[in-house]
C-alpha positions in Angstrom: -31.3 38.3 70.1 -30.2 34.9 70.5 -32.5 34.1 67.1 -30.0 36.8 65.3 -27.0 35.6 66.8 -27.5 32.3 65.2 -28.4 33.7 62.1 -25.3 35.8 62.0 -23.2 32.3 63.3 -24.8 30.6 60.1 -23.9 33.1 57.9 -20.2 33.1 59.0 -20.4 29.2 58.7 -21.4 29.8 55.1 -19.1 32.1 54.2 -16.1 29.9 55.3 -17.8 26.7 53.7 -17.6 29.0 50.3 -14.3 29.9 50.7 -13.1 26.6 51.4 -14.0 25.3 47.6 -11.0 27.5 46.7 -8.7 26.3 49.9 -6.0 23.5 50.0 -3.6 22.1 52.1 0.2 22.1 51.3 1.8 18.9 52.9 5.1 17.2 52.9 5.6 14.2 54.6 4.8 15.0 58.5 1.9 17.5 58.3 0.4 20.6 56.6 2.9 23.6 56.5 0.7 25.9 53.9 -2.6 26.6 52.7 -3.0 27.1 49.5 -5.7 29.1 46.8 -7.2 27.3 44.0 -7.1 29.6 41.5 -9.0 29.4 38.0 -7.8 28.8 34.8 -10.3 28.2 32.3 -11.1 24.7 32.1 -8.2 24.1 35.3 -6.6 25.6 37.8 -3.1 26.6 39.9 -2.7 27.1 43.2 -1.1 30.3 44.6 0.2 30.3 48.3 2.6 32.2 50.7 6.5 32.4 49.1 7.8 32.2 52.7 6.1 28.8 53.7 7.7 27.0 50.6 11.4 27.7 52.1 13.4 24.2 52.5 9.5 22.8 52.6 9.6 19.5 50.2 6.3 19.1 48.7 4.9 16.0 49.1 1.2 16.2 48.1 -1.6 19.0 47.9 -5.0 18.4 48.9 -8.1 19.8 47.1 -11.3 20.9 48.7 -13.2 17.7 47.1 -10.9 15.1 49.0 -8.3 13.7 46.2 -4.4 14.3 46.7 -2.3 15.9 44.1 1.0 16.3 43.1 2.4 20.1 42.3 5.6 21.6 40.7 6.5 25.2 41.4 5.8 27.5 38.7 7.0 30.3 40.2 8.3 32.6 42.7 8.0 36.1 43.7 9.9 36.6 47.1 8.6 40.9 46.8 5.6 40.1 47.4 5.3 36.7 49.1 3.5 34.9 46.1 4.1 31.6 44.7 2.6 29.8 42.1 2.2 26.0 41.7 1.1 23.9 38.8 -1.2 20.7 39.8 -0.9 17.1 38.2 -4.8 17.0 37.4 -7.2 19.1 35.9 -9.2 21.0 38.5 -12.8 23.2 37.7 -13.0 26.3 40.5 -15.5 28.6 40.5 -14.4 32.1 39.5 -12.7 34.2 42.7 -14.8 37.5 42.0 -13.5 41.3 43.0 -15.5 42.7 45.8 -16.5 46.2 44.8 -16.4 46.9 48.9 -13.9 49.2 50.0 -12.0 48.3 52.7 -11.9 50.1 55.4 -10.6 49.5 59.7 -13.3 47.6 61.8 -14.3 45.2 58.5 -15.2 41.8 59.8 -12.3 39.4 58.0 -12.3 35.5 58.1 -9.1 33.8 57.6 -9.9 30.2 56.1 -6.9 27.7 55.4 -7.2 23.7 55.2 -5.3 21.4 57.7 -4.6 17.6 56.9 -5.4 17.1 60.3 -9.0 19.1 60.3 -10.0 19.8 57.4 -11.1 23.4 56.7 -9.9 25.9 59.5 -11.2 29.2 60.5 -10.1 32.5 62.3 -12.2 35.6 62.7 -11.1 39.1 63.3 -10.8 42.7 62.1 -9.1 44.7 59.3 -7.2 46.5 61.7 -5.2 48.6 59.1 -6.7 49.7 55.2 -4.1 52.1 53.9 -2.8 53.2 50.4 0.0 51.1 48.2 2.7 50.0 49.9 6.3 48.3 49.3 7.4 45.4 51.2 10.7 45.1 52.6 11.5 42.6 50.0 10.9 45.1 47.2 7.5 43.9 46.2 4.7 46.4 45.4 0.7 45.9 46.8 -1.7 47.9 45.6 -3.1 48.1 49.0 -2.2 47.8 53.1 -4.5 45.2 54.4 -3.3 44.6 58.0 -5.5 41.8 60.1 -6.4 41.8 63.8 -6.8 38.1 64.3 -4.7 34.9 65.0 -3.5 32.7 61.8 -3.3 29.0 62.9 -0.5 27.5 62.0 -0.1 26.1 58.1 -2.6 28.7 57.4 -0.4 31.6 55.3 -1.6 31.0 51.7 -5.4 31.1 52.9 -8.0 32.8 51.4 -9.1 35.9 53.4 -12.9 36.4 52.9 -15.7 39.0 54.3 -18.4 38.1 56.4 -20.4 38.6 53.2 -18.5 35.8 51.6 -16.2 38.8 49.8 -12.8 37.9 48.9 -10.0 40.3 50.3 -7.5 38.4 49.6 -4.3 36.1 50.7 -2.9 35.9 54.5 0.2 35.8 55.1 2.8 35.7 58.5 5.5 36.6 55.3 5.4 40.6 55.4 4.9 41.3 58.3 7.0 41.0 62.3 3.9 42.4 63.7 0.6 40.0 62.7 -0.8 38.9 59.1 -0.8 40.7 56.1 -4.1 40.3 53.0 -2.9 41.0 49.6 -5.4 42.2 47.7 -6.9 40.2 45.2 -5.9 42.8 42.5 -2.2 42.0 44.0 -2.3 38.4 43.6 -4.0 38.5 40.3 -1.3 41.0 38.6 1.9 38.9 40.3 0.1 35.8 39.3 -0.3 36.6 35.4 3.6 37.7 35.9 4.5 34.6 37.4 2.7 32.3 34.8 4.6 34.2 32.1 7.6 34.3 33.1 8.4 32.1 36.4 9.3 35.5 38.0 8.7 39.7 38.2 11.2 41.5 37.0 12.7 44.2 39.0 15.2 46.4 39.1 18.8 45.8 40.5 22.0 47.5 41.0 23.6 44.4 43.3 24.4 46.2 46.9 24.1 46.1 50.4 23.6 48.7 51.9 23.6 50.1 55.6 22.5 53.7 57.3 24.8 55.6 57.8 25.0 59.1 59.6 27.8 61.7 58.3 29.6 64.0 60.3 28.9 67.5 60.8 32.5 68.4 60.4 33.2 66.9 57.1 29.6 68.2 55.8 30.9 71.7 56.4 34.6 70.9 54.7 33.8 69.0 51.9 30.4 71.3 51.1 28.6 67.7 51.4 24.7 68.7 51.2 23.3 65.8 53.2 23.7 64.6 56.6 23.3 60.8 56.2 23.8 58.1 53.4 23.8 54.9 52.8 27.1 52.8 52.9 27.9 50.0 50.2 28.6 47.0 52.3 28.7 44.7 49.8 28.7 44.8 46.0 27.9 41.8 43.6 30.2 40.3 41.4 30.0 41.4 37.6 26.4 43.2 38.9 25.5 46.7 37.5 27.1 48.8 40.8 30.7 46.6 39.8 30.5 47.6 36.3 29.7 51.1 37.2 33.1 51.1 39.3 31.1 51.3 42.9 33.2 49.6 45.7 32.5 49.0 49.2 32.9 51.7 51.4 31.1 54.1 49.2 28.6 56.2 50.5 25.2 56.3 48.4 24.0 60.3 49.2 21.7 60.9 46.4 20.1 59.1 43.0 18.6 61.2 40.5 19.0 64.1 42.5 16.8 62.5 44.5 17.8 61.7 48.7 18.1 58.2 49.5 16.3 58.3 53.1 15.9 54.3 53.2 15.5 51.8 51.6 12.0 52.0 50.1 13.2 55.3 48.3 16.1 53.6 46.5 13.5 50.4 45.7 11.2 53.4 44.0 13.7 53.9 41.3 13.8 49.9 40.8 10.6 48.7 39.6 10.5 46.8 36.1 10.2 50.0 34.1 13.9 50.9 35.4 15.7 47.7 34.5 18.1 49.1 30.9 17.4 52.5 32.2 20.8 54.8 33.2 20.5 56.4 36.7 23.1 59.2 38.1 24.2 58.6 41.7 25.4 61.0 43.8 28.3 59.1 46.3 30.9 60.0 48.8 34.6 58.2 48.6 37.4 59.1 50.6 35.5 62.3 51.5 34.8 63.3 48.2 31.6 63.7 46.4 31.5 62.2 43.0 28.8 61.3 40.4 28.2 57.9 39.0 26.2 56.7 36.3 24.9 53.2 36.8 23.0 51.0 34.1 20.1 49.3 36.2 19.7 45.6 35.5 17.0 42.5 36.5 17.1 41.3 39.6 18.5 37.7 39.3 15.4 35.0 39.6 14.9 32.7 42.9 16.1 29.1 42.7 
């Protein structure tokens, strides 16, 4: 037993030591705030991290795996799904980050690896707690999978690699999605916002330029008004000059329907606002001043982050 334990101890060493040859550190002037992934590029590379660690963070130097300090301009940045991408000063050679062909289920062993200016390499061990189907953020962003972890991410560690026991990547970690415990996003996640993010500096995404805010309706003026729904949401804000404006929305309006389709939350209005929508006409169904009307809206792109 104790022979297998340290085999299995070694193995989990190794594993992290692999993972690390893709891991930096993100520092500013007082201390790591973010780990980073090398990630290849033919004959170079770019790091990709966590969106959310770069907020009001001023870069001050990123250090590789092989000891050297680099500068690193933002490239760019997709708040939907917590990605970032920065360009380094000097030319880099990673290995390749290969797709696992395991499918990832609750219970598989996941290592959390980030870098610390401090330490060096740092570790974290736990589970996959959660392995569901695509999911949308609360930012709007789309993953191809729900990776939830069951283990602690040290501080400065969002924009690590997450890694198998077997040495598998499974993806990015990240405190950014989540108000429960660290998110992976898949490594067929990173690589599609990544190729975006190179090509553009951004993913485009639908916008109509509202707030909006639950609202329940009342049984009385469902029954007078032959209103089919029992809640909406209410416009509590509407962007100058954005595509609700031009459509004549105000605040105060109450969103019932889109497409004939309810609008339950959020997530079902984001649906109908991925990049295939943005020129596209939609047909609202909204309430104003107790009276249902229909609305035709022209989505547009979702203004970049600065």
């Amino acid at each position: 037993m104790a022979n297998e334990l340290a085999a299995w101890s070694e193995q989990l060493a190794a594993a992290v030591e692999t993972a690390g040859r893709h891991v930096v550190s993100l520092q500013n002037a007082q201390s790591t705030f973010a780990a980073g992934i090398l990630w290849p590029m033919g004959d170079s590379a770019v790091v990709v991290t966590a969106d959310h660690a770069l907020n009001q963070q001023e870069l001050h130097s990123i250090a590789l795996p092989d000891g050297r300090f680099v500068g690193g301009t933002v490239v760019g940045r997709d708040p939907g799904t917590d990605i970032a991408v920065l360009r380094i000063s000097e030319a880099v050679v990673t290995p390749d980050l290969v797709a696992s062909e395991t499918v990832w289920k609750p219970g598989h062993l996941a290592l959390a690896v980030g870098r610390s200016s401090e330490a060096g390499l740092t570790a974290s061990m736990g589970i996959i707690s959660v392995a569901a189907g695509a999911w949308r953020t609360w930012r709007g962003g789309q993953v191809e999978q729900m990776l939830r972890l069951d283990l602690g991410l040290y501080p400065g560690a969002s924009g690590g690699l997450v890694v198998s026991g077997g040495q598998a990547v499974i993806g990015m970690a990240t405190r950014g999605l989540s108000r429960v415990g660290s998110i992976a996003l898949p490594l067929v996640t990173l690589t599609r916002v990544v190729e975006a993010l190179l090509a553009g500096g951004r993913v485009v995404r639908g916008y109509l330029g509202v707030g909006l805010q639950p609202i329940a309706l009342p049984d009385h003026l469902c029954q007078q008004q032959g209103v089919p729904y029992s809640s909406g949401h209410i416009l509590v804000s509407v962007e100058p000059d954005g595509p609700a404006e031009q459509a004549g929305l105000m605040i105060g309006d109450i969103l019932l329907a889109m497409e004939g389709r309810v609008i339950e939350d959020t997530s079902a209005l984001m649906a109908f606002l991925d990049a295939g929508s943005v020129g596209q006409q939609l047909t609202l169904e909204i309430l104003r001043g107790g009276q249902m009307r229909t609305v035709s809206v022209v989505v547009g792109a979702r203004p970049g982050k600065e």
